[in-house]
C-alpha positions as CSV (number, residue, x, y, z in Angstrom):
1,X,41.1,93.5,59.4
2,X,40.9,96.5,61.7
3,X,43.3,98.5,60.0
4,X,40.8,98.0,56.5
5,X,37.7,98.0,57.9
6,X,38.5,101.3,60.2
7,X,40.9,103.4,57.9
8,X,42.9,103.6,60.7
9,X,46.0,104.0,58.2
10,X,44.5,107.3,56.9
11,X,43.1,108.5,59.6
12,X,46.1,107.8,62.1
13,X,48.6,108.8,59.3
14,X,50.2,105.6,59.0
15,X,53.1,105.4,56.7
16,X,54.1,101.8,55.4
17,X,56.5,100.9,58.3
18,X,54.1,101.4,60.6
19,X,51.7,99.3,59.4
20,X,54.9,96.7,59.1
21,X,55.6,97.0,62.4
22,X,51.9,96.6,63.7
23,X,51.4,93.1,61.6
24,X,54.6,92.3,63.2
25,X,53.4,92.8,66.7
26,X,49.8,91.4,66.3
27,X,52.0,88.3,64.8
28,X,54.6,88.0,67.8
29,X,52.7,89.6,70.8
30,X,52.4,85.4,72.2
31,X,55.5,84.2,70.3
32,X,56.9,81.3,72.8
33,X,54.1,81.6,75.3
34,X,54.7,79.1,77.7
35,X,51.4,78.0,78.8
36,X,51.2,80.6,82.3
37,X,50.5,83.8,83.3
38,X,53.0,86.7,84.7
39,X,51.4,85.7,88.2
40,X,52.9,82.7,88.0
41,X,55.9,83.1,86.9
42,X,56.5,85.9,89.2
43,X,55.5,84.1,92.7
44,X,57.4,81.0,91.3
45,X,60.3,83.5,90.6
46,X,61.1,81.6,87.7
47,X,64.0,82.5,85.0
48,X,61.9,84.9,82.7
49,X,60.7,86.4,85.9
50,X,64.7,87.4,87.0
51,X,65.2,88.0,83.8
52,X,63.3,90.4,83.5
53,X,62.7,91.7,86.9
54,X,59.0,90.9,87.1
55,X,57.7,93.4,85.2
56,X,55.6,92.6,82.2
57,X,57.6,89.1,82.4
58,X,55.8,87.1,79.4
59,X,55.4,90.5,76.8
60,X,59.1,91.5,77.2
61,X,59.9,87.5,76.9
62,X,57.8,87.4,73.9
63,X,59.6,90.9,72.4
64,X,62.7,89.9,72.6
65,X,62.3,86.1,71.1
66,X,60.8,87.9,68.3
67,X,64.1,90.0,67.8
68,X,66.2,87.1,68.5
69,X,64.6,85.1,64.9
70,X,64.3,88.3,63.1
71,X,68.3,88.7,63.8
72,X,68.7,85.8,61.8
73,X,70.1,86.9,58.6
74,X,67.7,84.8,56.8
75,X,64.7,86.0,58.6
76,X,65.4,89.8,58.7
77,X,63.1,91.4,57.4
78,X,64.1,94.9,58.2
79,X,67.5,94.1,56.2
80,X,66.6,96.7,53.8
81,X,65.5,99.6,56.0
82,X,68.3,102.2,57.2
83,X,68.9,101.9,60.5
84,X,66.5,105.1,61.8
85,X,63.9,103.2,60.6
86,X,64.4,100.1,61.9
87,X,65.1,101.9,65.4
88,X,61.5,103.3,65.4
89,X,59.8,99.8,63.7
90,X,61.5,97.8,66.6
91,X,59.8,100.9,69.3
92,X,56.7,100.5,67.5
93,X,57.2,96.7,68.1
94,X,58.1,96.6,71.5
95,X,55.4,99.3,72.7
96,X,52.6,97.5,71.6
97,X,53.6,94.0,72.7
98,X,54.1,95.4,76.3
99,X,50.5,97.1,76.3
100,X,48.8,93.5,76.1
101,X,50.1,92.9,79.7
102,X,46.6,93.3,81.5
103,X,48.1,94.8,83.9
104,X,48.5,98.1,82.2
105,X,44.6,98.0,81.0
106,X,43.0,100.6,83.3
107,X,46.4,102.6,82.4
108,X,45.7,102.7,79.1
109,X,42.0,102.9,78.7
110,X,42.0,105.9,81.6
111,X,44.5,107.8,79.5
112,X,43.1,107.7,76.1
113,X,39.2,108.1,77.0
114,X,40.6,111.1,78.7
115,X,42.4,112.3,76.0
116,X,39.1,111.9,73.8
117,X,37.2,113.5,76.0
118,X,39.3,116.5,76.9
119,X,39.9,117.1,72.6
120,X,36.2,116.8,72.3
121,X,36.9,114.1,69.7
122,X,34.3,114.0,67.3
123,X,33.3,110.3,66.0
124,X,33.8,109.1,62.0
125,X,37.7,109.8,62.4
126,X,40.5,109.3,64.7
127,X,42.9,112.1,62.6
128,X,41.5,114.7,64.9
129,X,43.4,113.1,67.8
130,X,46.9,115.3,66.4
131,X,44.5,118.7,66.3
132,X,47.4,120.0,69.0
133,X,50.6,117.9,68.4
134,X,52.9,120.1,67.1
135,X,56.0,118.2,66.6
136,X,56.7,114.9,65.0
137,X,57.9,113.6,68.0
138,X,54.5,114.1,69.8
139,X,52.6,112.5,66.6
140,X,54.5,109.3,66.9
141,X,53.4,108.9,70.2
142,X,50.0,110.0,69.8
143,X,49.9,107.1,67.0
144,X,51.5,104.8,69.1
145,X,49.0,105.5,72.4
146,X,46.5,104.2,69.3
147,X,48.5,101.2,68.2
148,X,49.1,100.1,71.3
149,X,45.4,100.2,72.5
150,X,43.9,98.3,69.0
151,X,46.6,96.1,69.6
152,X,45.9,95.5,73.4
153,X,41.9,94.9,72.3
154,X,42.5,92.8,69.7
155,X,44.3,90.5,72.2
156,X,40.9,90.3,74.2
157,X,38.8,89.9,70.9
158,X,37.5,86.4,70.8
159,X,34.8,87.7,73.5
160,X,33.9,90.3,70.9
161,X,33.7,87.7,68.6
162,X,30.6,85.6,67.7
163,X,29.3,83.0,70.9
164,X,30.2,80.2,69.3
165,X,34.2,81.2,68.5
166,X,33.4,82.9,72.0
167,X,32.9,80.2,73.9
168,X,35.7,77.5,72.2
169,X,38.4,80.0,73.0
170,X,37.1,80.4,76.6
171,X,37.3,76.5,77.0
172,X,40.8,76.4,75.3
173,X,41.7,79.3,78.3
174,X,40.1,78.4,80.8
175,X,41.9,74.4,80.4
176,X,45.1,76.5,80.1
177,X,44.2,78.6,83.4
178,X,43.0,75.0,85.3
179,X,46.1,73.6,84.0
180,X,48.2,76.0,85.8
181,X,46.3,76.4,88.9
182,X,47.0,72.5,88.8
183,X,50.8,72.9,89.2
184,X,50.1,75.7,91.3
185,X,48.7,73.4,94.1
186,X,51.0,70.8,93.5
187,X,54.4,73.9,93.5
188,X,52.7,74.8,97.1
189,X,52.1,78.2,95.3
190,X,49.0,81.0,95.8
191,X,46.4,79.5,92.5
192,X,46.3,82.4,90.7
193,X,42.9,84.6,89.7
194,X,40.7,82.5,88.0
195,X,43.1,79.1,87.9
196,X,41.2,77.1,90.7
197,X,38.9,74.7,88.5
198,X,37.5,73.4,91.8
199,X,35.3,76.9,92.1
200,X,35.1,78.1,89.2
201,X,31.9,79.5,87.4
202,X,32.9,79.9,83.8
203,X,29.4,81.6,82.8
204,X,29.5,84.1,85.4
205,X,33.2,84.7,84.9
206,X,33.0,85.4,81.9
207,X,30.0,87.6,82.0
208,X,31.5,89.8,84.4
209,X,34.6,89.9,82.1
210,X,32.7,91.0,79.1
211,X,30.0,93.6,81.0
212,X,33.4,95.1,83.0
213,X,35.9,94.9,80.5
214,X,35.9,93.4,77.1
215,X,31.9,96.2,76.1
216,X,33.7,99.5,77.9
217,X,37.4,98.3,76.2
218,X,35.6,98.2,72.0
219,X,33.0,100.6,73.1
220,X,36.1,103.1,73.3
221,X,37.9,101.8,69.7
222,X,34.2,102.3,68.7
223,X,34.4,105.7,69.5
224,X,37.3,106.6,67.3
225,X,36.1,103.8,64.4
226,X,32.4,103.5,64.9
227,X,32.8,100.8,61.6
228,X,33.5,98.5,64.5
229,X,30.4,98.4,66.6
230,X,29.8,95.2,65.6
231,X,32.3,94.1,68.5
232,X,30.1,95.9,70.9
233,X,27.0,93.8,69.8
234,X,29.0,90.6,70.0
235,X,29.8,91.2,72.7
236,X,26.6,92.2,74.4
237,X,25.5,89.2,72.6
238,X,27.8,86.9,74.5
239,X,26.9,88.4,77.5
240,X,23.3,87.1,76.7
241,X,24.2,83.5,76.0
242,X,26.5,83.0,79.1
243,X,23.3,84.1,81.3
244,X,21.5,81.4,79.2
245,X,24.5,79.0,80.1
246,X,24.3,79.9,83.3
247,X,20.5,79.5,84.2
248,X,21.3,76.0,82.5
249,X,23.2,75.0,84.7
């Protein structure tokens, strides 16, 4: 929907594997989730945590179970490409699925809005962004700084989205979060950000998440694409209703 709405594949300079390998990525960036965060996995030191030596533990886990069906010979869909193409795809792939780790948020968000700001880029358009890349190299991975940022706020999008969706996904999360603080207790393990159900304050949570992360994170894509300000006003929306939920309560 993004890539329509935005003509992000014109402006950005997409070619057809590119967009591939985005769809792929939005498709497979949870692939397998197991039902906990990073945190837990890494002070549990679990197998996907030595596996892949705590960093990013769930995106690379999620990456390379992707690859593992798509080697199938009856699920490769790359079986026609030549083999430099499928070797960039499969980058593309794995870049973007490691930028929806949170933990590379300020990372990423510091970097581009930076970037913007420093090539004066002007609004109705994001093909300005390559005014100075000079080699294809350097496009590529001006693209993919883009990808992997649409990508990594999409992930976050169901508090851009309207309250009601809003607030049914934030149930759904926050019973997964509960769940695992749950185990966490009963492991003898730290309860991770936001997993103790005992104290938790959903509303203001979840206000705090949208005004400090989810409004700045769109108000940036909204920037480049200013066809998607709509996720702004969701989400400014939402921020609305949870105060309402909270003086309710």
């Amino acid at each position: 929907m993004i890539l329509v709405e935005t003509e992000m594949i014109l402006h950005l300079e997409l070619d057809t594997n590119d967009v591939l390998s985005f769809l792929v990525a939005s498709l497979a960036h949870d692939f397998k989730h197991p039902g906990q965060t990073n945190s837990y996995h890494l002070n549990k030191q679990t197998e996907l945590a030595l596996l892949y030596n705590d960093r990013s533990i769930l995106e690379n886990y999620h990456v390379s179970e992707t690859f593992k069906v798509l080697s199938d010979s009856n699920n490769n869909i790359f079986s026609n490409f030549g083999k430099s193409e499928v070797k960039l795809m499969r980058k593309r792939i794995i870049d973007m699925i490691l930028a929806t780790d949170m933990s590379s948020h300020t990372k990423q968000y510091t970097s581009l809005k930076l970037k913007l700001e420093v090539q004066n880029m002007e609004k109705n358009g994001a093909s300005i962004f390559f005014k100075e890349v000079e080699t294809p190299s350097a496009k590529f991975d001006a693209q993919q700084e883009i990808l992997n940022y649409t990508l990594h706020a999409a992930d976050l999008g169901h508090n851009a989205k309207p309250f009601k969706m809003t607030r049914k996904w934030t149930e759904l999360i926050m019973n997964e979060f509960w769940d695992q603080g749950d185990l966490e207790k009963k492991e003898g393990l730290p309860v991770s950000f936001n997993c103790d159900r005992v104290d938790a304050n959903v509303p203001k949570g979840q206000i705090g998440f949208i005004s400090g992360i989810i409004i700045p994170t769109f108000q940036l894509l909204v920037d480049m694409f200013p066809q998607l300000e709509y996720f702004v006003i969701n989400a400014q929306k939402n921020v609305e209703e949870w105060n309402k939920v909270l003086a309710s309560s």
